[in-house]
N, C-alpha and C positions, 0 to 999 in steps of 0.2 A: 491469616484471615483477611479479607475482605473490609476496608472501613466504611466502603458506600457500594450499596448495592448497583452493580451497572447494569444496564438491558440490553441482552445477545437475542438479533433476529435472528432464529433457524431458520434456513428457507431450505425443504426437503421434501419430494414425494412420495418416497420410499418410506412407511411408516416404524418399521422397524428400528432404521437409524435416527428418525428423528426422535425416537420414542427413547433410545439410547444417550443421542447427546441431549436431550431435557434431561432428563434423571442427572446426569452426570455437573453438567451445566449446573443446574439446582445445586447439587451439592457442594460444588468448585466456592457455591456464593453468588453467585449470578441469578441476578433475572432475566425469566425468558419470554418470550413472544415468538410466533410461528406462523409460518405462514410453506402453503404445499402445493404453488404453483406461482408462475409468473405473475400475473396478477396482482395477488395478494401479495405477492413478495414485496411490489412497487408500491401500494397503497399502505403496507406496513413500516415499508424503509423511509415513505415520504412522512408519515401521519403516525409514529408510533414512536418517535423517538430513541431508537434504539442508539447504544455506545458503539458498536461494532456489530456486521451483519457476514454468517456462516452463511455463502452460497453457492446450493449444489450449479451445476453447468445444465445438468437434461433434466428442463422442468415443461410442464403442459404449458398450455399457453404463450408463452416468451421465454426464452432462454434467458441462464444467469448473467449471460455475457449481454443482453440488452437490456435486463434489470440493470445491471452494473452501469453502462452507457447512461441510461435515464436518469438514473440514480443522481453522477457525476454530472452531467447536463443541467438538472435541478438546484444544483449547488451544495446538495448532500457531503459532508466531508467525513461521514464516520469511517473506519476502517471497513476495509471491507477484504474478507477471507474466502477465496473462492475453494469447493471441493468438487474433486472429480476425477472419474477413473482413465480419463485422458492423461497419457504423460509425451505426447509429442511436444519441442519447445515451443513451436510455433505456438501454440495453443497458449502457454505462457505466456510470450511475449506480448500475442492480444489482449490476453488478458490485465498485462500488465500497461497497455498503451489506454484500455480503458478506463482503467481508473483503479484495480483490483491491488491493495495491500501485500498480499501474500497470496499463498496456492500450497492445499495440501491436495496431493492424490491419493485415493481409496485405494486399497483400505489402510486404516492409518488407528495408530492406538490414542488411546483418549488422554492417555499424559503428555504425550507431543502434542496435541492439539490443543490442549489448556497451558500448556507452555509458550506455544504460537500467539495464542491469546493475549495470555498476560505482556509478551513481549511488543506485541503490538501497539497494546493498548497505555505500553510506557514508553515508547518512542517519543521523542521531542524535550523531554524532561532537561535533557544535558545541553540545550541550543541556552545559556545563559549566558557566556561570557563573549566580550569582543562586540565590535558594532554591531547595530542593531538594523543596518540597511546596505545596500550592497547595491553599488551600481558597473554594470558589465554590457557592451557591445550597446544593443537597444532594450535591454533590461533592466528592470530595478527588484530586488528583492529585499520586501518588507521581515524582517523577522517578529516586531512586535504587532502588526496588523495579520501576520502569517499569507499575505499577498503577494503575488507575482503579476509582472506587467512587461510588456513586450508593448514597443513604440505605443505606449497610453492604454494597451489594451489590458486588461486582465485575462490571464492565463487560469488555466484551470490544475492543480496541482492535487496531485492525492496525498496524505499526512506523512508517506513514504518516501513521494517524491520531492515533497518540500525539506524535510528533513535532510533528504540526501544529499540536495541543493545547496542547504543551509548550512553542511557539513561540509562541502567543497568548497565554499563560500570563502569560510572560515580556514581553510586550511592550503590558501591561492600558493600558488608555485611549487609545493612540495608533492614529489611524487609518492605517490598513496597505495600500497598496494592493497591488493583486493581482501584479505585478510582482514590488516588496519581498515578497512573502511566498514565489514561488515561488522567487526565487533565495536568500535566505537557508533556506529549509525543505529546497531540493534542491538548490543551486547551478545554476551556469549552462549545467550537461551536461544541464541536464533539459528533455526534450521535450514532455513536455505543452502543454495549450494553457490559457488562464484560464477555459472553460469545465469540462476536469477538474478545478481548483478548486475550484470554485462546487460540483461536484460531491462531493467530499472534505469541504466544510463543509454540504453538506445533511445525509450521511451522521452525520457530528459533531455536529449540531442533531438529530437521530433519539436521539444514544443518550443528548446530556446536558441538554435541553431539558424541560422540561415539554409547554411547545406549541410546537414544532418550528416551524410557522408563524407564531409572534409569540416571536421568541428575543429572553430575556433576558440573555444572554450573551454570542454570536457573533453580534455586530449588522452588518448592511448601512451604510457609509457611502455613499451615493447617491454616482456618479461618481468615487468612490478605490477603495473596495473592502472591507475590513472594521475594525470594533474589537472586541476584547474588553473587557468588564466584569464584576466579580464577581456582581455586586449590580444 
């Protein structure tokens, strides 16, 4: 069970599924709120507090990939779950360069998606031990302010990618394979594949990289998977 009730925006215009994951939602223990177009999604993700926001991709109004943008923009840092019956990567990987937590495609069963959930929604929990700041290239990464900064600036991280950060961080010169990183980063509820990996560190090599294509930091180990390096 549940010890504190958290609030899940649906954001869906298809009534049916929304109408499906309320019910189900509700019963998981979760509070819900809804919202059934672009719009509303942005005014409910900024002004309604939710803990984590389900969003469909083909909504009236704005797409969920520009709710997602604004969302992140604003300084929003709840998780956020895109759905959608897209499964080209590219679509992933925007989604993931916007700010999006995870990605389930339709149709998808309602125990994976409250499993997605709960995993998401416990990420960060294991970042306790070891320094608590981390200075790299023209980066500093805060762990107890949960901030990143590139030459004075603030960075914008999503709770996925900071985590993931904070994991490479933490574990500098050892090569890590993609396995090892998704289960200690998300544990073993987590369903992704080591392609949205690869995708999560492209994303990562965008905002702390110089040249994103020849990364001095989040190196490729051919056939394990990755290492971090400061330097």
């Amino acid at each position: 069970m549940i010890k504190e009730r958290q609030r899940i925006l649906i954001v869906e215009d298809e009534q049916a599924i929304m109408l499906g994951l309320e019910e189900n939602l509700k019963a998981a223990g979760y509070e819900v709120i809804k919202a059934s177009n672009g719009p509303q999604a942005l005014k409910q993700g900024l002004e309604g507090r939710p803990d984590l926001v389900l969003l469909d991709l083909m909504l009236p109004g704005m797409s969920g990939y520009e709710v997602c943008r604004i969302l992140r923009e604003r300084g929003m840092q709840m998780p956020i779950i895109m759905l959608t019956a897209r499964q080209d990567e590219f679509d992933k990987l925007h989604g993931f360069e916007l700010g999006a937590d995870d990605y389930v495609t339709k149709p998808f069963s309602i125990k994976e998606l409250l499993a997605r959930i709960r995993a998401v929604l416990q990420r960060g929990r294991s970042l306790t031990q070891g320094p608590r700041r981390y200075e790299f290239g023209d980066c500093i990464l805060d762990l107890d302010a949960r901030v990143l900064t590139k030459k004075g600036q603030a960075v914008t991280l999503t709770r996925t990618e900071f985590d993931l950060l904070a994991y490479f961080c933490q574990n500098e010169g050892k090569a890590l394979s993609r396995d090892q990183v998704m289960n200690d980063v998300w544990g073993t509820q987590y369903f992704g594949t080591q392609r949205s990996l690869d995708s999560f560190v492209a994303s990562l090599r965008a905002k702390i990289e110089d040249k994103p294509s020849s990364p001095r930091h989040i190196l490729t180990v051919r056939g394990v998977g990755y290492k971090f390096v400061r330097e």
